[in-house]
Every structure is written in structure tokens, then in C-alpha cells.
C-alpha positions in Angstrom: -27.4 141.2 -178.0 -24.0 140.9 -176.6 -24.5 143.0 -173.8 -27.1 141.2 -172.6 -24.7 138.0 -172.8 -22.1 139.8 -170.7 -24.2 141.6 -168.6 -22.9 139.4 -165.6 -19.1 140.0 -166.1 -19.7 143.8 -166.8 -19.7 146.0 -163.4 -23.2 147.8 -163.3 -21.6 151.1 -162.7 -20.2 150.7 -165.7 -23.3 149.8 -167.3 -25.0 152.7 -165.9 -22.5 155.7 -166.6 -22.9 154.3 -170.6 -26.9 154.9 -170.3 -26.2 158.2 -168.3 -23.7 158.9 -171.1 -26.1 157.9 -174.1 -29.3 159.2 -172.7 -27.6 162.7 -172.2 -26.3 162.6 -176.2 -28.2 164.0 -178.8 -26.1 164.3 -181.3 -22.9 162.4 -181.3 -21.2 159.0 -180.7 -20.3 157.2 -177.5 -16.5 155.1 -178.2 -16.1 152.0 -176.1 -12.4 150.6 -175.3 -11.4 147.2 -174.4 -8.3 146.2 -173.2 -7.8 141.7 -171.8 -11.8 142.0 -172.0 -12.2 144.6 -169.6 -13.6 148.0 -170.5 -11.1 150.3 -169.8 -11.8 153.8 -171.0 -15.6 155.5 -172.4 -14.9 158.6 -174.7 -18.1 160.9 -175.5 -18.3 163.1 -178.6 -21.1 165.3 -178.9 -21.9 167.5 -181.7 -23.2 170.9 -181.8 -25.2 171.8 -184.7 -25.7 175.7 -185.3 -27.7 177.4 -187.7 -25.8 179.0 -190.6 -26.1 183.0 -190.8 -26.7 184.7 -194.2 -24.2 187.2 -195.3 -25.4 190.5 -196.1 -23.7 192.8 -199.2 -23.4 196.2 -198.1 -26.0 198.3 -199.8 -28.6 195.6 -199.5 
């Protein structure tokens, strides 16, 4: 697991806003960037799902 082999160069703050981030996510994707091997920026996109409502015809 590469984390786990960087885990000494990574700032634990950082390591513990991405499980904040991923435990709080239920649907959706977390987006890690690296810029010179440091992380840099930590985008979350989470997804809504909501039910569909049926149309009605009038008359009906």
C-alpha cells in the first residue's frame, strides 16, 4: 500500500482530514493533487441521489 510507505513523509493532518473527508462520503469521490511530491490540494465530490417522481396525465 503506498500510503503506508509514505506514511512518514505525509503530515498527519493531512492524513487525517482525507479519513474525515472519506468517512463523511457516501456517495462520491475524493481527488488527491500532487505537486514536487507534496500534496497540495484535496477536492470532495459528493453525489446526491434522489428518487425519481412519476408524472401524472391529467384525468388519471
Amino acid at each position: 500500500m503506498i500510503l503506508l510507505s509514505l506514511k512518514n513523509r505525509i503530515d498527519q493532518q493531512v492524513i487525517e482530514k482525507i479519513k474525515a473527508l472519506l468517512e463523511s462520503l457516501e456517495y462520491g469521490s475524493i481527488q488527491i493533487t500532487v505537486h514536487d511530491s507534496q500534496i497540495t490540494q484535496i477536492d470532495k465530490l459528493e453525489k446526491h441521489r434522489l428518487p425519481l417522481l412519476r408524472k401524472t396525465k391529467p384525468g388519471r
